[in-house]
N, CA, C, O and CB atoms as a CASP TS submission, in Angstrom:
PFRMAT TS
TARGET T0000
AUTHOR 0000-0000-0000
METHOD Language model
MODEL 1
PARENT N/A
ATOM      1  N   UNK     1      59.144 108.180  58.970  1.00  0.00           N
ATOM      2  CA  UNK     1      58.653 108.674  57.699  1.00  0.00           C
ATOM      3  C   UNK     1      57.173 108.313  57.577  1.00  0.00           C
ATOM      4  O   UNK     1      56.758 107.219  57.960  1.00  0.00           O
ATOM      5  CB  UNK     1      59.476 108.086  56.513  1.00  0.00           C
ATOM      6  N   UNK     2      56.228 109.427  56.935  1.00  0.00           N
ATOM      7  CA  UNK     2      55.035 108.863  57.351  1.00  0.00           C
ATOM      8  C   UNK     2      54.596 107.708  55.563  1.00  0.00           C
ATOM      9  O   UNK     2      55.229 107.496  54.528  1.00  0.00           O
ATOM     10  CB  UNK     2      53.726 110.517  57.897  1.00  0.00           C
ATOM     11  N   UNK     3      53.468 107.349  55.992  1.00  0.00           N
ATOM     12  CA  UNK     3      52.841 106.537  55.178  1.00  0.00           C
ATOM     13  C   UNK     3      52.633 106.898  53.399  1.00  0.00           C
ATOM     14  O   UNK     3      52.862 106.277  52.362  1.00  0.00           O
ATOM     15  CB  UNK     3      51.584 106.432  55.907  1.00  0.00           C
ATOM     16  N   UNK     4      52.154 108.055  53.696  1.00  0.00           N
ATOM     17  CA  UNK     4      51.967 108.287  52.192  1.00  0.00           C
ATOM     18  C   UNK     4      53.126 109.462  52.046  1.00  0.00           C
ATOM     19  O   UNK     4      53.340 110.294  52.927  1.00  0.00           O
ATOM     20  CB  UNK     4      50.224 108.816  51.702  1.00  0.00           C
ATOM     21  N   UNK     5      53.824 109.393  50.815  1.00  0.00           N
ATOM     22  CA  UNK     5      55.199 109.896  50.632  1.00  0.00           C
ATOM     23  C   UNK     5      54.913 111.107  49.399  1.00  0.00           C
ATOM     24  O   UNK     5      54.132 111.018  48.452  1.00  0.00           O
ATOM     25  CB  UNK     5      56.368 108.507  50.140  1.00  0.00           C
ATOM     26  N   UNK     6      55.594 111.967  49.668  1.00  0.00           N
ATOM     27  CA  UNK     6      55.380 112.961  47.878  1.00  0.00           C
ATOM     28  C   UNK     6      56.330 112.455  47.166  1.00  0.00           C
ATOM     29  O   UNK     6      57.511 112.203  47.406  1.00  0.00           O
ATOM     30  CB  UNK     6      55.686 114.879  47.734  1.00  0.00           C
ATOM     31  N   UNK     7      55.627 112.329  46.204  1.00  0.00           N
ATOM     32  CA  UNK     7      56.384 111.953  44.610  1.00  0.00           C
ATOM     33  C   UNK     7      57.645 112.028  44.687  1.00  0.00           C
ATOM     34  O   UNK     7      58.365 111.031  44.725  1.00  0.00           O
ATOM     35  CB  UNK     7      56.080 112.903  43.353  1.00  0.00           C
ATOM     36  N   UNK     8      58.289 113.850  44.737  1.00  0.00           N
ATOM     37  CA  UNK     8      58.965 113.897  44.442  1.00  0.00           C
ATOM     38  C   UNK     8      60.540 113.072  45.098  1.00  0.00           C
ATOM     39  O   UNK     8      61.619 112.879  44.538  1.00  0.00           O
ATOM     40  CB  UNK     8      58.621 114.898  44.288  1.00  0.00           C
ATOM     41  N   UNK     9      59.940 112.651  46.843  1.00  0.00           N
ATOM     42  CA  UNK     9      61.099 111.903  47.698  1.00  0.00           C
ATOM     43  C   UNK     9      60.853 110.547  47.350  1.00  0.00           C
ATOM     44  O   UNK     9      61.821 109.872  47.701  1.00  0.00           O
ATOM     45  CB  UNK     9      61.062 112.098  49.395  1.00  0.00           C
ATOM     46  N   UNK    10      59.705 109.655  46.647  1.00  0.00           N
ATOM     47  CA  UNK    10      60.135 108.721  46.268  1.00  0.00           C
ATOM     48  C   UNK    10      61.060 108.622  45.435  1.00  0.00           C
ATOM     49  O   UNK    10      62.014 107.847  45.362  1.00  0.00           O
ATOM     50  CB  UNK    10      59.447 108.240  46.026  1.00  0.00           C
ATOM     51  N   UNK    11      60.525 109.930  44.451  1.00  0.00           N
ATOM     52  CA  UNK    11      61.609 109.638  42.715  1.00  0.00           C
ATOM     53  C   UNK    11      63.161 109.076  43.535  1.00  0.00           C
ATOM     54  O   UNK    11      63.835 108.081  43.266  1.00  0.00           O
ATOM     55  CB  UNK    11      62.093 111.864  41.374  1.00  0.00           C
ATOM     56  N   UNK    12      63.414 110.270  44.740  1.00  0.00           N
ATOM     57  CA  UNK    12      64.955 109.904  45.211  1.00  0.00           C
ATOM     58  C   UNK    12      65.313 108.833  46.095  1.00  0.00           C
ATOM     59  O   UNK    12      66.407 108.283  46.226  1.00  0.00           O
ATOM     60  CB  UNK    12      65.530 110.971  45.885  1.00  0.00           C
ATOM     61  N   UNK    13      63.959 108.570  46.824  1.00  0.00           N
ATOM     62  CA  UNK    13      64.538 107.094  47.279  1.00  0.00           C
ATOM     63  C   UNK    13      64.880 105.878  46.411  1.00  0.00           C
ATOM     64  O   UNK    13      65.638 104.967  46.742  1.00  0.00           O
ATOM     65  CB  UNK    13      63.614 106.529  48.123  1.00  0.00           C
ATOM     66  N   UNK    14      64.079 106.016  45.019  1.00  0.00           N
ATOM     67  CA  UNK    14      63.823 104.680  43.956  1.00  0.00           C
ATOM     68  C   UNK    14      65.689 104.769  43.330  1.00  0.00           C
ATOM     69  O   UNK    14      66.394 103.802  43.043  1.00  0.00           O
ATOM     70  CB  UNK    14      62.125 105.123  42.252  1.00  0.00           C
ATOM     71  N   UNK    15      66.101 106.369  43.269  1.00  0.00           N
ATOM     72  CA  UNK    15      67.188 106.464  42.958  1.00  0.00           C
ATOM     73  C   UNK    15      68.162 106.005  43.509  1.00  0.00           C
ATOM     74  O   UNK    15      69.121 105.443  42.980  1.00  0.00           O
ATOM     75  CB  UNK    15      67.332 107.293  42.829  1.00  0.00           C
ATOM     76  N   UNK    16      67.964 106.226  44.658  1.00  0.00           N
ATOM     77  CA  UNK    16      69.351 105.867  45.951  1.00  0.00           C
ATOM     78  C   UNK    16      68.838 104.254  46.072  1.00  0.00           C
ATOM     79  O   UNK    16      69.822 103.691  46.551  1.00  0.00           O
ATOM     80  CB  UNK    16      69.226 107.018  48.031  1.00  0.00           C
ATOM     81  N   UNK    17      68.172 103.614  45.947  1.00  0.00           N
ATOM     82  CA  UNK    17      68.013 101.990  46.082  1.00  0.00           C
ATOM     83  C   UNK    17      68.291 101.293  44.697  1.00  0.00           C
ATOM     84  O   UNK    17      68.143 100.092  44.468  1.00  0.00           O
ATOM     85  CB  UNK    17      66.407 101.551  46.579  1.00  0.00           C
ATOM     86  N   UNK    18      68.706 102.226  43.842  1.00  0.00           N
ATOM     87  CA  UNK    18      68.885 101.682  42.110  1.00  0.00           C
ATOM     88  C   UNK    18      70.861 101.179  42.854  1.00  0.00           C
ATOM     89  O   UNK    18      71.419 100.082  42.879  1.00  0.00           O
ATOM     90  CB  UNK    18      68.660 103.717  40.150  1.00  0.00           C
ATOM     91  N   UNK    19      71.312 102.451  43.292  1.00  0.00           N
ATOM     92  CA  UNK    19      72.803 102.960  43.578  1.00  0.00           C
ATOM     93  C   UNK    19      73.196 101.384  44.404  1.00  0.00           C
ATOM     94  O   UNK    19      74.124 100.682  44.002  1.00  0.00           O
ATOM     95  CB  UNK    19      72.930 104.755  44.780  1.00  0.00           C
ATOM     96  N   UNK    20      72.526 101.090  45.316  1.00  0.00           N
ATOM     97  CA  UNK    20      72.748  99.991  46.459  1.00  0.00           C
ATOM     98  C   UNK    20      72.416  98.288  45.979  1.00  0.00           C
ATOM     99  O   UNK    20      72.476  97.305  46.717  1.00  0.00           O
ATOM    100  CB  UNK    20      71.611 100.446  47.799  1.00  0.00           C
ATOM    101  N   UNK    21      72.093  98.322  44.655  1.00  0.00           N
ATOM    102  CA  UNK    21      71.942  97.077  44.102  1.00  0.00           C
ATOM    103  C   UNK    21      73.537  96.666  43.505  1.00  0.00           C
ATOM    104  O   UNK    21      74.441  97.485  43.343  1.00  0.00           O
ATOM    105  CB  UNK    21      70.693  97.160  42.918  1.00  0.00           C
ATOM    106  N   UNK    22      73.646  94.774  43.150  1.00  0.00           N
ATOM    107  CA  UNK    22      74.636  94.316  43.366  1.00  0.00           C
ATOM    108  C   UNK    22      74.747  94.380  41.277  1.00  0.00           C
ATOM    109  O   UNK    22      73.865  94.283  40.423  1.00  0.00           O
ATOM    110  CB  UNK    22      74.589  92.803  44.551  1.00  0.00           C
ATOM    111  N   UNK    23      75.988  94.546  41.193  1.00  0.00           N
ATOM    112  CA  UNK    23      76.197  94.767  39.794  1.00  0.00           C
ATOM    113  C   UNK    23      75.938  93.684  39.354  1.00  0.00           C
ATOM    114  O   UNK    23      75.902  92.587  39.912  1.00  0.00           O
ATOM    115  CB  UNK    23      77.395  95.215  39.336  1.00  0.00           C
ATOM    116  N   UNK    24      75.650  94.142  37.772  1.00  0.00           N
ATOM    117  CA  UNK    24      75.637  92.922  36.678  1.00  0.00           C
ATOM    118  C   UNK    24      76.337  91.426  36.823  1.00  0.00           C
ATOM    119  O   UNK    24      77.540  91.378  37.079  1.00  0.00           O
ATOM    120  CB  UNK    24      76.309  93.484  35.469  1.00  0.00           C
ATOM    121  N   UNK    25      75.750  90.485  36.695  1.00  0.00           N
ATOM    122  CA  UNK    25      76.939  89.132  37.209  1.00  0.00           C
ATOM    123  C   UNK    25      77.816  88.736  35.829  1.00  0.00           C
ATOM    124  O   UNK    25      78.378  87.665  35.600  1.00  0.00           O
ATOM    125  CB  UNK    25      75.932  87.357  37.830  1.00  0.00           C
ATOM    126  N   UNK    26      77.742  90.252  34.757  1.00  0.00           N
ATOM    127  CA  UNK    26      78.537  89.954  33.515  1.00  0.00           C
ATOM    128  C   UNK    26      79.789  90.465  33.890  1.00  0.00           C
ATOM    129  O   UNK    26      80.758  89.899  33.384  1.00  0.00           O
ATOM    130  CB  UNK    26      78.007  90.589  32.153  1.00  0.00           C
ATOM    131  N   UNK    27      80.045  91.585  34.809  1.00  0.00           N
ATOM    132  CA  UNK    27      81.029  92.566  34.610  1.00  0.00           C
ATOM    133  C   UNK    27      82.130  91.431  35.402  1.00  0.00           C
ATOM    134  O   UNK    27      83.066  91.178  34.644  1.00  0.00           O
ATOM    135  CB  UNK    27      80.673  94.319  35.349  1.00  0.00           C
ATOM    136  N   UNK    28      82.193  90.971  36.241  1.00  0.00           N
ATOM    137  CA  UNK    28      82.956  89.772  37.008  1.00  0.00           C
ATOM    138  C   UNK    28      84.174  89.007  36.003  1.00  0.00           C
ATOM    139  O   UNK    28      85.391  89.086  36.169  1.00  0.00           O
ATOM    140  CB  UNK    28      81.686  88.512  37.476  1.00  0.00           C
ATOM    141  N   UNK    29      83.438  88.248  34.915  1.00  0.00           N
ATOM    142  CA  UNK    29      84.572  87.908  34.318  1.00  0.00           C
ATOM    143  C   UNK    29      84.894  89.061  32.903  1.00  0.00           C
ATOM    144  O   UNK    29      85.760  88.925  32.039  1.00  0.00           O
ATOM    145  CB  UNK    29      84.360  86.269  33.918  1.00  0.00           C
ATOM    146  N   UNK    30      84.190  89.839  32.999  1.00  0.00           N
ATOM    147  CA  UNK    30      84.680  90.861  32.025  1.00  0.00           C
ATOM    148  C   UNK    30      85.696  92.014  32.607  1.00  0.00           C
ATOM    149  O   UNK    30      86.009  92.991  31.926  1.00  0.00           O
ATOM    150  CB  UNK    30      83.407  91.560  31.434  1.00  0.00           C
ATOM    151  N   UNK    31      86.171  91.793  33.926  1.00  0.00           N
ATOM    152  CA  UNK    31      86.984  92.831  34.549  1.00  0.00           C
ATOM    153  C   UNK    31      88.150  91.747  35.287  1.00  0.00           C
ATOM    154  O   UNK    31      89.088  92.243  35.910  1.00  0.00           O
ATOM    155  CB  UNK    31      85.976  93.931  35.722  1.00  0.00           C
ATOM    156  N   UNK    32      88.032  90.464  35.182  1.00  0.00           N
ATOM    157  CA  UNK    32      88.713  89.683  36.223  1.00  0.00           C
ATOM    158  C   UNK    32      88.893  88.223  35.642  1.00  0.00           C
ATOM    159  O   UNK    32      89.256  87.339  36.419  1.00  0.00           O
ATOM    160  CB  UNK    32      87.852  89.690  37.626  1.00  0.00           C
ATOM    161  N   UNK    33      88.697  87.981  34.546  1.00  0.00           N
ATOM    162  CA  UNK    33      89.179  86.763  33.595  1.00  0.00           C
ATOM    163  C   UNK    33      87.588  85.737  34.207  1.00  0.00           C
ATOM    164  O   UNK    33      86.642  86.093  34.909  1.00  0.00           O
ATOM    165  CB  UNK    33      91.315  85.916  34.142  1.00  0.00           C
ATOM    166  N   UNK    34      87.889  84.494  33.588  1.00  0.00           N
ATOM    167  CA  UNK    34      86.914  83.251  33.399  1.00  0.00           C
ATOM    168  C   UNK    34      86.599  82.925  34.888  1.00  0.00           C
ATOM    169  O   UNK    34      85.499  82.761  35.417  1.00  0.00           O
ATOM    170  CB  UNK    34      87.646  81.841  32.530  1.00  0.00           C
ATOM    171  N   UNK    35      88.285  82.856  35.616  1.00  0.00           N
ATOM    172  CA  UNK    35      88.395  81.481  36.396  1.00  0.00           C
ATOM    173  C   UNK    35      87.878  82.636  37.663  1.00  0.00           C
ATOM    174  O   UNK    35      87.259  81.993  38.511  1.00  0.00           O
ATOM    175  CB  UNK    35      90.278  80.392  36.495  1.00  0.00           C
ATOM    176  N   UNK    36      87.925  83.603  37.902  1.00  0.00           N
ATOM    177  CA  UNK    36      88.073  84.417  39.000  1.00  0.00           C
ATOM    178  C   UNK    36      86.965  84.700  39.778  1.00  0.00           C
ATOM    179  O   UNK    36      86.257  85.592  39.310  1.00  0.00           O
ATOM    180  CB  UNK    36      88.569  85.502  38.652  1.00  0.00           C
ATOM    181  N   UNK    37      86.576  84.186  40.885  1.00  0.00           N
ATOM    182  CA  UNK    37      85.387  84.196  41.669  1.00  0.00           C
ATOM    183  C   UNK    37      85.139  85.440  42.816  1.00  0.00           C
ATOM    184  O   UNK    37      85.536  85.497  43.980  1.00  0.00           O
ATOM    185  CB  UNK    37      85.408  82.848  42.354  1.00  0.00           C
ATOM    186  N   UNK    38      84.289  86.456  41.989  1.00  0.00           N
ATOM    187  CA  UNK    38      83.809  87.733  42.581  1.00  0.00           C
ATOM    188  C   UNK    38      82.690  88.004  43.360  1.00  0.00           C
ATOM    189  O   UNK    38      81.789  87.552  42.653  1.00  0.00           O
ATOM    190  CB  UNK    38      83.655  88.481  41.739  1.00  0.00           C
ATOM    191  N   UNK    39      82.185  88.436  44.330  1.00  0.00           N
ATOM    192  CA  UNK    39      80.572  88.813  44.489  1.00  0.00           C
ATOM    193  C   UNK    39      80.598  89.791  43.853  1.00  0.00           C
ATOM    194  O   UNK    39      81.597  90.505  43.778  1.00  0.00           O
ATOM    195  CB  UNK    39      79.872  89.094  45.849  1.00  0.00           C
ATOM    196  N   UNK    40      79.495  90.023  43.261  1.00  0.00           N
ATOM    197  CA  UNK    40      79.019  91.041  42.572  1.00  0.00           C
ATOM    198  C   UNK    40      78.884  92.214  43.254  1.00  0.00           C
ATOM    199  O   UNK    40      79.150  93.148  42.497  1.00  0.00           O
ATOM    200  CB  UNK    40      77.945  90.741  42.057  1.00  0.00           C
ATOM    201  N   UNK    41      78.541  92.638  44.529  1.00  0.00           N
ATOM    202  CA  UNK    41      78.448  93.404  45.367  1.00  0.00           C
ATOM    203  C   UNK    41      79.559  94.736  45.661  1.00  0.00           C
ATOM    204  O   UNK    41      79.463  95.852  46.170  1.00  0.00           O
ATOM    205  CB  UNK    41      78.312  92.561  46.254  1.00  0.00           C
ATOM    206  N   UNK    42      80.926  93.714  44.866  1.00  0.00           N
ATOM    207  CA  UNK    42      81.924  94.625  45.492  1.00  0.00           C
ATOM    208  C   UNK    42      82.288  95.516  44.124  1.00  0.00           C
ATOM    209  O   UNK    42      83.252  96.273  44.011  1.00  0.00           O
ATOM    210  CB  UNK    42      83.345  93.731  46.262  1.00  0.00           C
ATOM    211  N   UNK    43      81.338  95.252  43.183  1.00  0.00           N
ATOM    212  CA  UNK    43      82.020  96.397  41.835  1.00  0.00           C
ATOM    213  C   UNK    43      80.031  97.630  41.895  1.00  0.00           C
ATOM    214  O   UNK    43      79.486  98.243  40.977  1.00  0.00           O
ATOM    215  CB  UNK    43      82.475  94.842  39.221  1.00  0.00           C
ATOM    216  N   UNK    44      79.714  97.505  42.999  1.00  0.00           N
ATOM    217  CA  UNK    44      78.818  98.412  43.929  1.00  0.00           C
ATOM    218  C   UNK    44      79.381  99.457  44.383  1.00  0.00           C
ATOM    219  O   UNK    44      80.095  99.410  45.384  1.00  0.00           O
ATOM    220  CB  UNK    44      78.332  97.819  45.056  1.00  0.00           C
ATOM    221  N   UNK    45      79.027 101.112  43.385  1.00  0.00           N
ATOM    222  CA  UNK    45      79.661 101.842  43.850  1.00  0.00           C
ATOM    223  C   UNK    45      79.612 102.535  45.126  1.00  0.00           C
ATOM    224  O   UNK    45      80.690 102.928  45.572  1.00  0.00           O
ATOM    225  CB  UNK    45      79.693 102.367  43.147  1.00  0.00           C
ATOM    226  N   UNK    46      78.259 102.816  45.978  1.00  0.00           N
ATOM    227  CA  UNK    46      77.616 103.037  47.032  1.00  0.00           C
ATOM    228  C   UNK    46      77.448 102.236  47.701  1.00  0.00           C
ATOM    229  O   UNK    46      76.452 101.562  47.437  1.00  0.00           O
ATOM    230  CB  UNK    46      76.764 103.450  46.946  1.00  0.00           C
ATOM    231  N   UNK    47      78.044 101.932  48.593  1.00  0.00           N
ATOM    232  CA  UNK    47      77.676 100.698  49.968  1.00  0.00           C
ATOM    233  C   UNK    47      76.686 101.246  50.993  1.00  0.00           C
ATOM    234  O   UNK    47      77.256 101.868  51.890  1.00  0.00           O
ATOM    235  CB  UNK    47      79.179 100.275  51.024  1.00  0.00           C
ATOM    236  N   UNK    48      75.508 101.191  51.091  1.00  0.00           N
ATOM    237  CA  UNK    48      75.008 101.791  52.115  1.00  0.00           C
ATOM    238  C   UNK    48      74.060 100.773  52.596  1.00  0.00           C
ATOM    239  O   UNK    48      73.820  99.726  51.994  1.00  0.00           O
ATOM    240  CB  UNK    48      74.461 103.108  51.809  1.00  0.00           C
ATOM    241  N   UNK    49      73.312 101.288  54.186  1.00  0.00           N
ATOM    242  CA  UNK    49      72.846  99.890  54.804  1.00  0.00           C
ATOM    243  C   UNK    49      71.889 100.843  55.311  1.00  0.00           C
ATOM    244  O   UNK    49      72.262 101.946  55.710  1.00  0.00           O
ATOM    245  CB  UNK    49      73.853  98.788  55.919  1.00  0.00           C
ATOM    246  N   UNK    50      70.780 100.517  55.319  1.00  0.00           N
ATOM    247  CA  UNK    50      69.413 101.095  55.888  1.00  0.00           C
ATOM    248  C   UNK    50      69.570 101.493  57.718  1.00  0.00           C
ATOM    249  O   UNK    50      69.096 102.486  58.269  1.00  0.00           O
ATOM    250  CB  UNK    50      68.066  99.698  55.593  1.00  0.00           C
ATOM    251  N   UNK    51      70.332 100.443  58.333  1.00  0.00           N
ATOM    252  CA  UNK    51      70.946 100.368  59.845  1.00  0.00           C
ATOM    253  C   UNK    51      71.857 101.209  59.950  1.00  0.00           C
ATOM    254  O   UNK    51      71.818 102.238  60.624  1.00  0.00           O
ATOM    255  CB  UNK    51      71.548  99.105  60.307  1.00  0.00           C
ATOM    256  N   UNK    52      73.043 100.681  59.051  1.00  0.00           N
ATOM    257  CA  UNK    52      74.071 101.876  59.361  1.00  0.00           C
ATOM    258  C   UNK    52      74.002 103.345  58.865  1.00  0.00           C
ATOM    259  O   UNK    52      74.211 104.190  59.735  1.00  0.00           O
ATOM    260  CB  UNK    52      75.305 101.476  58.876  1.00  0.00           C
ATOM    261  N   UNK    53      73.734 103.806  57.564  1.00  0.00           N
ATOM    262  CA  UNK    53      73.544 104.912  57.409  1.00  0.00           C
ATOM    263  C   UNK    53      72.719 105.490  56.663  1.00  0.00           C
ATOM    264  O   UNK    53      72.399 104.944  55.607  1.00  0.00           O
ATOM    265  CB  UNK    53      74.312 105.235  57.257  1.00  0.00           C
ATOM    266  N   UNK    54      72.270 106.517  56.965  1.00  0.00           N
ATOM    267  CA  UNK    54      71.093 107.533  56.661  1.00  0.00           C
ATOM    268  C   UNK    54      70.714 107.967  55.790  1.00  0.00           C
ATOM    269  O   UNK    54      70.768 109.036  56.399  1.00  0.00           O
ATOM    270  CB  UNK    54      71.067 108.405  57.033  1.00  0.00           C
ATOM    271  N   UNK    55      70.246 108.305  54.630  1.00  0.00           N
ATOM    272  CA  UNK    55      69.889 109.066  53.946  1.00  0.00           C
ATOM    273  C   UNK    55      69.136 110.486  53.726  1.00  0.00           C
ATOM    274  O   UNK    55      67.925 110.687  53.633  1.00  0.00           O
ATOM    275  CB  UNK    55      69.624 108.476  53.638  1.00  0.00           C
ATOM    276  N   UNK    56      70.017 111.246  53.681  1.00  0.00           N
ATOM    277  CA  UNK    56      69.592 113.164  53.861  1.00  0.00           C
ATOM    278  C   UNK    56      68.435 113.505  52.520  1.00  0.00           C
ATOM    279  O   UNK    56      68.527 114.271  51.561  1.00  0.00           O
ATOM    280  CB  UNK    56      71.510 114.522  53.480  1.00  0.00           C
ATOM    281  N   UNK    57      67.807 112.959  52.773  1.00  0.00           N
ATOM    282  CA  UNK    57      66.983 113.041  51.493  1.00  0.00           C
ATOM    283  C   UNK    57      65.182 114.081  52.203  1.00  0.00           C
ATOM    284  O   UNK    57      64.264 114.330  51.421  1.00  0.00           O
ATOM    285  CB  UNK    57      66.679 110.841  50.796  1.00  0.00           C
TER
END
């Protein structure tokens, strides 16, 4: 990808890297009681990995 990017494929990369962040560390005991020890990662609806897969953008 070169250096300087058009607008408009950042707007969708900023989008697709919003998708790949680890959820709120509220929703954990608000979906799974006090005592219950979650990563946040896994209530992440998009799992994606820069290595493993691609983005068609």
């Amino acid at each position: 990808m070169s250096i300087h990017k058009h607008p408009a494929r950042k707007k969708r990369l900023i989008k697709r890297m919003r998708q790949t962040r680890w959820a709120p560390f509220w929703t954990i005991p608000k979906a799974y009681g006090k005592g219950r020890r979650i990563h946040p990662g896994r209530h992440t609806r998009i799992k994606r990995n820069w290595r493993r897969s691609k983005l068609k953008v």
